[in-house]
C-alpha positions in Angstrom: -5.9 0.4 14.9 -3.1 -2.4 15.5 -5.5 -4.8 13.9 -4.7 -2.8 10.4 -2.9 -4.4 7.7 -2.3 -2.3 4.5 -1.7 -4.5 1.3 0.8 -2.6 -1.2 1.1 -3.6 -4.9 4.3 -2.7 -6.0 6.1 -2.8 -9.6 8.9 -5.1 -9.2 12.0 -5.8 -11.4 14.9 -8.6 -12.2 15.1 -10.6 -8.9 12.1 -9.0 -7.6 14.1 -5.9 -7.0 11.1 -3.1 -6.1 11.3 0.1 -8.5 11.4 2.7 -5.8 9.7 2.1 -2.4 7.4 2.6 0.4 7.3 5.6 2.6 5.9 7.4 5.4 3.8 9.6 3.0 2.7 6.3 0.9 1.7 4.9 4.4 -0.2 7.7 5.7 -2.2 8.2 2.5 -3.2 4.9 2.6 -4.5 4.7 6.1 -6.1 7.9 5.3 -8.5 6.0 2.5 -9.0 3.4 5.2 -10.7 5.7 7.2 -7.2 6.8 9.3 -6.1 10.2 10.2 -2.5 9.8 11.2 0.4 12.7 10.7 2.9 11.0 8.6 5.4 12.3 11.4 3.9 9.7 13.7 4.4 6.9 11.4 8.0 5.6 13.0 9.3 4.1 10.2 13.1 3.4 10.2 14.0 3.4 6.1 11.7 2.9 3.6 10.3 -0.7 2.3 11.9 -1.9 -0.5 12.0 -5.4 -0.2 8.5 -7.7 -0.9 7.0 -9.0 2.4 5.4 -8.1 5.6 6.7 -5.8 8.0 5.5 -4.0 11.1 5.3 -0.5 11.2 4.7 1.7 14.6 2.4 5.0 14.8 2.6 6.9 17.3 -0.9 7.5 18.7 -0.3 9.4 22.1 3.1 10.4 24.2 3.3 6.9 25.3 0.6 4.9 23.6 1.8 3.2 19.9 0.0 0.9 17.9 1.8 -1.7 15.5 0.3 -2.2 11.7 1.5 -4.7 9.6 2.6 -3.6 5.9 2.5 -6.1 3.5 4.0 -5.3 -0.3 3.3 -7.9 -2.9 4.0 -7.8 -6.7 1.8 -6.0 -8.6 -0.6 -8.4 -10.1 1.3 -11.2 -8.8 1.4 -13.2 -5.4 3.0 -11.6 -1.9 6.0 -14.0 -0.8 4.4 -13.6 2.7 1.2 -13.3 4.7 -0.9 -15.6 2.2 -4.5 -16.4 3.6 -4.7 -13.2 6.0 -8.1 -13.1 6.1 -8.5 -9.9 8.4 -6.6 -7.6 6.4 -7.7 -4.2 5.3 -6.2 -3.9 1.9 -7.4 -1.8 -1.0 -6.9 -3.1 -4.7 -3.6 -0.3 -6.4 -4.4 2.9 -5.9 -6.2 4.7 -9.1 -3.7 6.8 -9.2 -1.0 5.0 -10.1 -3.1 2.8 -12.5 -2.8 4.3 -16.4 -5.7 3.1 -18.7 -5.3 2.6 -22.3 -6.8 4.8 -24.4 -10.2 4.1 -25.7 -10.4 4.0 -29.4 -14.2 5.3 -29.8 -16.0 6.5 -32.7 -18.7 7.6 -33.1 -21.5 6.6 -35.4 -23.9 8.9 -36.9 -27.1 9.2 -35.0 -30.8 8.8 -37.4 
């Protein structure tokens, strides 16, 4: 597991200032997509992310046992500021569920 690296694409502002940030929850659902089953109360994250980069993130596997997985949050269709060319990373494109689709404009044409 410490061989995980979850990419984050995040919405950033002025100064690449992030709107909101990444949690324990955010963490845990990801790793759960990956194929992870981790209680978010094992994730030993100090504050949330807010700031673009890597960072390494503990879970807590057994009493004494943790693993380390790096964290990476990049702009959202845009280049991270760190960790370019990590080519053993696990990442997953946004998730679907934050993605919004513009409405399709169909009509429909009469059928002979």
């Amino acid at each position: 597991m410490s061989e995980v690296s979850l990419t984050f694409e995040v919405q950033t502002g002025k100064d690449d200032k992030l709107f909101g940030s990444v949690t324990s929850k955010d963490i845990e659902e990801k790793l759960r997509a990956e194929g992870f089953e981790v209680d978010r109360r094992k994730i030993q994250l100090g504050h949330p992310l807010k700031e673009l980069g890597s960072s390494k993130v503990g879970i807590k596997l057994f009493r004494e046992i943790t693993a380390e997985i790096s964290v990476t949050l990049v702009k959202k269709g845009g280049e991270d500021t760190e960790g370019a060319g990590k080519s053993a990373e696990v990442t997953e494109a946004s998730e679907p569920s934050e993605s919004v689709e513009p409405e399709a404009s169909e009509t429909t044409e009469p059928q002979e």
